[in-house]
Structure formats: C-alpha cells, structure tokens
MIPAVO-415928 format. One record per residue (C-alpha): x, y, z; residue number from 1; chain; residue in three letters. Coordinates in steps of 0.5 Angstrom, whole numbers, plus 500, padded with zeros to 3 digits. Example, Ala and Ser with C-alpha at 12.3 -4.5 7.8 and 13.67 -1.06 7.14 Angstrom:
% residues 2
{c1 = 525 c2 = 491 c3 = 516 n = 1 chain = A res = Ala};
{c1 = 527 c2 = 498 c3 = 514 n = 2 chain = A res = Ser};
***
This chain:
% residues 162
{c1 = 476 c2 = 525 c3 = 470 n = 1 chain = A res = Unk};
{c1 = 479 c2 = 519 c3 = 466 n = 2 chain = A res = Unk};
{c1 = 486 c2 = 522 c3 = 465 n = 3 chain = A res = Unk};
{c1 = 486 c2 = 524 c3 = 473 n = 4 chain = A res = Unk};
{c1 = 484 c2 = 517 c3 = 475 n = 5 chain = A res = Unk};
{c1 = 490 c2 = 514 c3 = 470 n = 6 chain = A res = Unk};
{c1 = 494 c2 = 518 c3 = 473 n = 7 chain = A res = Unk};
{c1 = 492 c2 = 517 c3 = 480 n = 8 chain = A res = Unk};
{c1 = 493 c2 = 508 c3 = 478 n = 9 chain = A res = Unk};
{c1 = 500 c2 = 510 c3 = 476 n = 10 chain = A res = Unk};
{c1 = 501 c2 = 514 c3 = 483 n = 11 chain = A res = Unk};
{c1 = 503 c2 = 520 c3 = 478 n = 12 chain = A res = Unk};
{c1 = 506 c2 = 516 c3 = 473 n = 13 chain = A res = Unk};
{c1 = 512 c2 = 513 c3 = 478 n = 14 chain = A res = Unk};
{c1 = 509 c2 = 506 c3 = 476 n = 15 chain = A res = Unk};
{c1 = 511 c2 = 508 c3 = 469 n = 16 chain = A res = Unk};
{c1 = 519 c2 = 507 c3 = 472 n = 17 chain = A res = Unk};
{c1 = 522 c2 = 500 c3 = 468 n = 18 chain = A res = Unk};
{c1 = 525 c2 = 497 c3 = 474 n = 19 chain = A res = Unk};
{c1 = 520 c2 = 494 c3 = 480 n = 20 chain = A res = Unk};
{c1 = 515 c2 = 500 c3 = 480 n = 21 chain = A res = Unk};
{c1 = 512 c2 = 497 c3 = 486 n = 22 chain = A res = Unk};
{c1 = 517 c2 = 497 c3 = 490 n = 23 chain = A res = Unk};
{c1 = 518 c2 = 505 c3 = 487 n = 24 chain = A res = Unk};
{c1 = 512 c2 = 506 c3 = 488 n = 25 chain = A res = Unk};
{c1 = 512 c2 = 503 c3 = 496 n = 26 chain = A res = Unk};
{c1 = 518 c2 = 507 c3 = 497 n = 27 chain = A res = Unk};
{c1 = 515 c2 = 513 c3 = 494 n = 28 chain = A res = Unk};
{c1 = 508 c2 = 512 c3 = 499 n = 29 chain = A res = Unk};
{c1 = 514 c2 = 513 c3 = 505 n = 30 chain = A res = Unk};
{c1 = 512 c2 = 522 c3 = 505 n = 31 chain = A res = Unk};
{c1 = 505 c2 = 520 c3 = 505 n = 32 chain = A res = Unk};
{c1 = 504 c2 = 516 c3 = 511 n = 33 chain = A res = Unk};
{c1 = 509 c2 = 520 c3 = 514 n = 34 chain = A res = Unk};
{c1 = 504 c2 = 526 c3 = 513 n = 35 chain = A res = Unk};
{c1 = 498 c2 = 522 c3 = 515 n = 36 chain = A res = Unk};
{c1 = 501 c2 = 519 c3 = 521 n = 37 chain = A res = Unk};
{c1 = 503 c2 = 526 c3 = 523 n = 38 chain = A res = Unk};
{c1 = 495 c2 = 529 c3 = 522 n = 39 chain = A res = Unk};
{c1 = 493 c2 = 522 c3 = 527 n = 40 chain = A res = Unk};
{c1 = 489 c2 = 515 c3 = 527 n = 41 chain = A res = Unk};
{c1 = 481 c2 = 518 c3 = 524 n = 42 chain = A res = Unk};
{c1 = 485 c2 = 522 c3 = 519 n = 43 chain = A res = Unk};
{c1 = 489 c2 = 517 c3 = 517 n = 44 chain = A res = Unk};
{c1 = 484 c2 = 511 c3 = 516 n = 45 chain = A res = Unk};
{c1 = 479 c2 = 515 c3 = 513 n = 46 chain = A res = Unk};
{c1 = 485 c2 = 517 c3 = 507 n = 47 chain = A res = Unk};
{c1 = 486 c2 = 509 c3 = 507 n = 48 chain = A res = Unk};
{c1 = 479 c2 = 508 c3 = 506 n = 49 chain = A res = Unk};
{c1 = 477 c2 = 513 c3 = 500 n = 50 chain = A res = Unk};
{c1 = 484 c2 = 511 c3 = 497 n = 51 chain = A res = Unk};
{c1 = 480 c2 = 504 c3 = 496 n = 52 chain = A res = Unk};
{c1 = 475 c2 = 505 c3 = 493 n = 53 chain = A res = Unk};
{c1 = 478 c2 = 511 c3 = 488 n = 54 chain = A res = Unk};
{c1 = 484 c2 = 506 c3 = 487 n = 55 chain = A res = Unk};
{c1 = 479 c2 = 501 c3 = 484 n = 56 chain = A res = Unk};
{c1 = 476 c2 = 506 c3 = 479 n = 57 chain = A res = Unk};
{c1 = 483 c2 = 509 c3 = 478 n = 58 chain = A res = Unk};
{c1 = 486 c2 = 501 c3 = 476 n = 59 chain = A res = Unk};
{c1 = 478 c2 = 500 c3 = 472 n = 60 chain = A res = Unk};
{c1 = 480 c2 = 506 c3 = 467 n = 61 chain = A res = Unk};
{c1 = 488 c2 = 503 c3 = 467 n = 62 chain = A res = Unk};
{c1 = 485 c2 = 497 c3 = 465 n = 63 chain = A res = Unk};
{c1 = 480 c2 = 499 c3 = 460 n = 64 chain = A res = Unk};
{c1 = 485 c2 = 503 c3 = 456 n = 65 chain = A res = Unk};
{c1 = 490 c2 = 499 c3 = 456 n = 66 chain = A res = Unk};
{c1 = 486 c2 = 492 c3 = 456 n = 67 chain = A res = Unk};
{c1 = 492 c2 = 489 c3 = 459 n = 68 chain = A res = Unk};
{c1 = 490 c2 = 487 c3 = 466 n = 69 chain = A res = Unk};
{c1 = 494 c2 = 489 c3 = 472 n = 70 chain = A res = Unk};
{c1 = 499 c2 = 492 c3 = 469 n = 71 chain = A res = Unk};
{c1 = 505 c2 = 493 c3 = 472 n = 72 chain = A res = Unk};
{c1 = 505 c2 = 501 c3 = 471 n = 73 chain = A res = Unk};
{c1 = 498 c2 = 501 c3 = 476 n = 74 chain = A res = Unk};
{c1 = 502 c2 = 501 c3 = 483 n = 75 chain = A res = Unk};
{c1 = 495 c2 = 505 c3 = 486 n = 76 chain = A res = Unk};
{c1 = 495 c2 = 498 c3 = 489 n = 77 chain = A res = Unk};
{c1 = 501 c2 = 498 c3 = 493 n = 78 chain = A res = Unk};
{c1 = 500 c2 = 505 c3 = 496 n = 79 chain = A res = Unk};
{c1 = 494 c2 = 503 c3 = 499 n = 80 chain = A res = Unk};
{c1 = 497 c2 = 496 c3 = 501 n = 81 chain = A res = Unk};
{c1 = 502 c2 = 498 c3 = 505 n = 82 chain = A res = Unk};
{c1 = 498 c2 = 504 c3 = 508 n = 83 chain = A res = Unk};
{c1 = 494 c2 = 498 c3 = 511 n = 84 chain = A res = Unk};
{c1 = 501 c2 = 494 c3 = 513 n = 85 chain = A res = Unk};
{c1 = 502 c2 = 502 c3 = 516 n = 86 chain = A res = Unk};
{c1 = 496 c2 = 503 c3 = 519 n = 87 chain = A res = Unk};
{c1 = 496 c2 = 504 c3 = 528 n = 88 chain = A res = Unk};
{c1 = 504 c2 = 502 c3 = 528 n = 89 chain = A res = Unk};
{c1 = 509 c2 = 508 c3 = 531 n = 90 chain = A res = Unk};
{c1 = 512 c2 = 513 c3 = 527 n = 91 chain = A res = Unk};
{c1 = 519 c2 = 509 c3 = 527 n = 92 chain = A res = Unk};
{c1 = 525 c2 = 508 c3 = 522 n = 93 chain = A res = Unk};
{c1 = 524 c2 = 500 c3 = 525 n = 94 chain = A res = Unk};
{c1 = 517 c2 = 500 c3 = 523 n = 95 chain = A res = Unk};
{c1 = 518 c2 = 503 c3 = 517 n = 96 chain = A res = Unk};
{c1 = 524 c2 = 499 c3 = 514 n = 97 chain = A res = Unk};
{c1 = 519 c2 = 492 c3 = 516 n = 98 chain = A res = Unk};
{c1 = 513 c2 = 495 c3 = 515 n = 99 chain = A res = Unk};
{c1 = 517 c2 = 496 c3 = 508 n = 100 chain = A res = Unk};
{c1 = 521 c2 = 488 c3 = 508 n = 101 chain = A res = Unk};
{c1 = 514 c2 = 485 c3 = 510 n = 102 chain = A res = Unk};
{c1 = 509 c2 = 489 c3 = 506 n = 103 chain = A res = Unk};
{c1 = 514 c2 = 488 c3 = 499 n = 104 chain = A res = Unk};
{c1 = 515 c2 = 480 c3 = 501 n = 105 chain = A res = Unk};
{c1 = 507 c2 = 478 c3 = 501 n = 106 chain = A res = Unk};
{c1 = 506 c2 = 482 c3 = 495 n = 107 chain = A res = Unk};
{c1 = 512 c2 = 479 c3 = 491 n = 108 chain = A res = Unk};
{c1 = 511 c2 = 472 c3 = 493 n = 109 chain = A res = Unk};
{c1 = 504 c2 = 472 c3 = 494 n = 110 chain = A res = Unk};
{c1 = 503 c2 = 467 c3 = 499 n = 111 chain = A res = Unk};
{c1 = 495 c2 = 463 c3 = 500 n = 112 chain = A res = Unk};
{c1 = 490 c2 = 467 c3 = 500 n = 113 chain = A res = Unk};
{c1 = 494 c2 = 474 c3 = 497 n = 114 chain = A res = Unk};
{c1 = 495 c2 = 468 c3 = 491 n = 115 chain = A res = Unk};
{c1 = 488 c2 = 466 c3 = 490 n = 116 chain = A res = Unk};
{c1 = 487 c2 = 473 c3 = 491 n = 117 chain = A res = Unk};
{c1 = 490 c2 = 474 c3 = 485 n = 118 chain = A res = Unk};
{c1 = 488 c2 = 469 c3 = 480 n = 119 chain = A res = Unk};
{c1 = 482 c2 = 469 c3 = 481 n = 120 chain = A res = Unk};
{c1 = 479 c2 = 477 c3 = 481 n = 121 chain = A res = Unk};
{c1 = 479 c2 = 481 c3 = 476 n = 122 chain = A res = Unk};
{c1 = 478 c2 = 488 c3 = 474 n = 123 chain = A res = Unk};
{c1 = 480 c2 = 493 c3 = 479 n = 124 chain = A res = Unk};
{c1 = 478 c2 = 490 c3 = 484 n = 125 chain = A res = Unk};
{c1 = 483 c2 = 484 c3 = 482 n = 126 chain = A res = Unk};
{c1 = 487 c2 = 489 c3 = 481 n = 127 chain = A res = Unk};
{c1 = 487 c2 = 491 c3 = 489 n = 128 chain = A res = Unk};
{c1 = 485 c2 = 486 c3 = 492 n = 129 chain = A res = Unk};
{c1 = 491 c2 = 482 c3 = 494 n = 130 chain = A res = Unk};
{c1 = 494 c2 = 488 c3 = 495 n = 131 chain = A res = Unk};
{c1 = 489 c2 = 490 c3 = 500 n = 132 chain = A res = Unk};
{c1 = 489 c2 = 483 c3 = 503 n = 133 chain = A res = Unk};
{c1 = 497 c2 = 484 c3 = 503 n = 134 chain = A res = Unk};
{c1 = 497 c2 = 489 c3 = 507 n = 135 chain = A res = Unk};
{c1 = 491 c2 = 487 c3 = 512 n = 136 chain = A res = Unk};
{c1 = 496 c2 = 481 c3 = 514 n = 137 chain = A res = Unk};
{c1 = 502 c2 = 485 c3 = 514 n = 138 chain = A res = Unk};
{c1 = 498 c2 = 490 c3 = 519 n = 139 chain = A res = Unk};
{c1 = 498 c2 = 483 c3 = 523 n = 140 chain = A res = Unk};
{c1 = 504 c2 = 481 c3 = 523 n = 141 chain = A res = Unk};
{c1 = 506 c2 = 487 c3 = 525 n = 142 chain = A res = Unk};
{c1 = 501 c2 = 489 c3 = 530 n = 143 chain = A res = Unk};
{c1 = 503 c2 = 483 c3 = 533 n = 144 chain = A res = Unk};
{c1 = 511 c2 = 485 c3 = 534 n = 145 chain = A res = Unk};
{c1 = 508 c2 = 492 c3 = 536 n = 146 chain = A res = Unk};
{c1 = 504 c2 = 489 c3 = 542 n = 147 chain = A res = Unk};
{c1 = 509 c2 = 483 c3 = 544 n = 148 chain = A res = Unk};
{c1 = 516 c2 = 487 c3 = 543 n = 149 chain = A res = Unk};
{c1 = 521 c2 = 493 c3 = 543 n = 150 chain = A res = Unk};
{c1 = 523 c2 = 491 c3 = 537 n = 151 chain = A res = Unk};
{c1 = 519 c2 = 497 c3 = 534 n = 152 chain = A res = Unk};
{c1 = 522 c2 = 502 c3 = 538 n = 153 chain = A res = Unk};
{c1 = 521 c2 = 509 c3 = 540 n = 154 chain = A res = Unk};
{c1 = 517 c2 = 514 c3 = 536 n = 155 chain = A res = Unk};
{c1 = 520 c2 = 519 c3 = 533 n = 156 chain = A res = Unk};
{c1 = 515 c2 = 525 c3 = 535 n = 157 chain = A res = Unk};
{c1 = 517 c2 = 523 c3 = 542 n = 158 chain = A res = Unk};
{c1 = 525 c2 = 524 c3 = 541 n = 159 chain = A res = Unk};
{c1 = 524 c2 = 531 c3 = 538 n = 160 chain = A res = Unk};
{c1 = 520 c2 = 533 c3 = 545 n = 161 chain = A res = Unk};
{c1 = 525 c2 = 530 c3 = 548 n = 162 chain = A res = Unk};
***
C-alpha cells in the first residue's frame, strides 16, 4: 500500500521529471480531465473529491520517507488543483489553455491567501492545501469568463456532432 501511495504522490513517477514537475504533471493531468469530462459532471466531481483525501495520504506517506516537506517530486497536489480550476468549464481547447495559464501562475507565484496556505500548513494537508485553494480560485476565475463571455468557445463534443 505504501509503495501504491508513493506512486500515486509522484502521479506515477512524472513528479520525478528534473524540470518543472508540476508544470509536467498539469500538462500530464490533460487525458484525465478530458476522460472525466467526457463520463459528465456527478463523475467528474466524485473523482476530484476522492482524489483529495487519497492525495493528502499519498503526500503523508512522500513526506515520511523522504522527510522533506513538499517535495517537488509530489505533484498529486497539482493533479487535483487544476482538476478543481477545470471543474463545470466546456470541454474547449480555450479553457484548457487558460485553465492551464491561470491554475500554473497562482500555483507559481502564490498569491494571498494560496501563500499563507503554504507556509503555514504542513504535512499532507499542507502539502494540498494551496493547491486546492489555487484551484478553487481559478474555478473562479474562470467561472466568471464562462458566464460573462464567448472568450471560452464552442464545445468540442458539439463540433464532431455537427
């Protein structure tokens, strides 16, 4: 089981790339939202919800072999943050890309309250927190583009119907 959730911290070992292993693993994230978005929304956010809990364990079991705390090779946490900045969004190649852009700058830099976040949990939950919070405000963000502009697009399920 510990070597299940250490492998499930490092999204099976992509975390363990030597450059930008978050960035990698979003970018990796891309098949499974896609795959969720196409099972529809109740699916979609019963994974996202389990994934939490799993990836706080996961990150719990990192941290206590490695004893280093939120090592860059545990990206379970941004898995789930941009699952949550995807969450109720059309499946378009435009909220991908910004859903991509938007989740990757507050997980970079960090902005109040996702910095405070950071510093000042630890352990697995630390570990998830700021990411999670990342994601909820890119939801946000993005939420609001969806319902106040075309920026977002068509979806593509409804191009191949066409």
């Amino acid at each position: 089981m510990k070597n299940t959730l250490l492998l499930i911290a490092t999204y099976f070992n992509i975390g363990k790339v030597s450059k930008a292993p978050g960035t990698v693993a979003t970018f990796a994230t891309i098949p499974l939202w896609w795959a969720l978005s196409q099972a529809g929304p109740i699916i979609y956010m019963i994974v996202t919800i389990l994934l939490v809990p799993l990836g706080i364990a996961a990150a719990q079991a990192y941290e206590a072999q490695s004893d280093v705390h939120d090592s860059k090779e545990i990206v379970i946490d941004e898995v789930v943050g941009f699952l949550i900045t995807m969450v109720w969004l059309p499946l378009t190649w435009q909220s991908l890309v910004l859903g991509l852009i938007i989740f990757r700058f507050l997980d970079i830099v960090k902005p109040p309250p996702i910095r405070q976040l950071d510093k000042h949990v630890k352990g697995g939950v630390g570990v998830m927190i700021d990411d999670i919070a990342a994601g909820l405000i890119g939801s946000l963000i993005l939420q609001l583009i969806y319902t106040q502009t075309s920026w977002l697009g068509v979806q593509i399920s409804n191009l191949t119907t066409s």
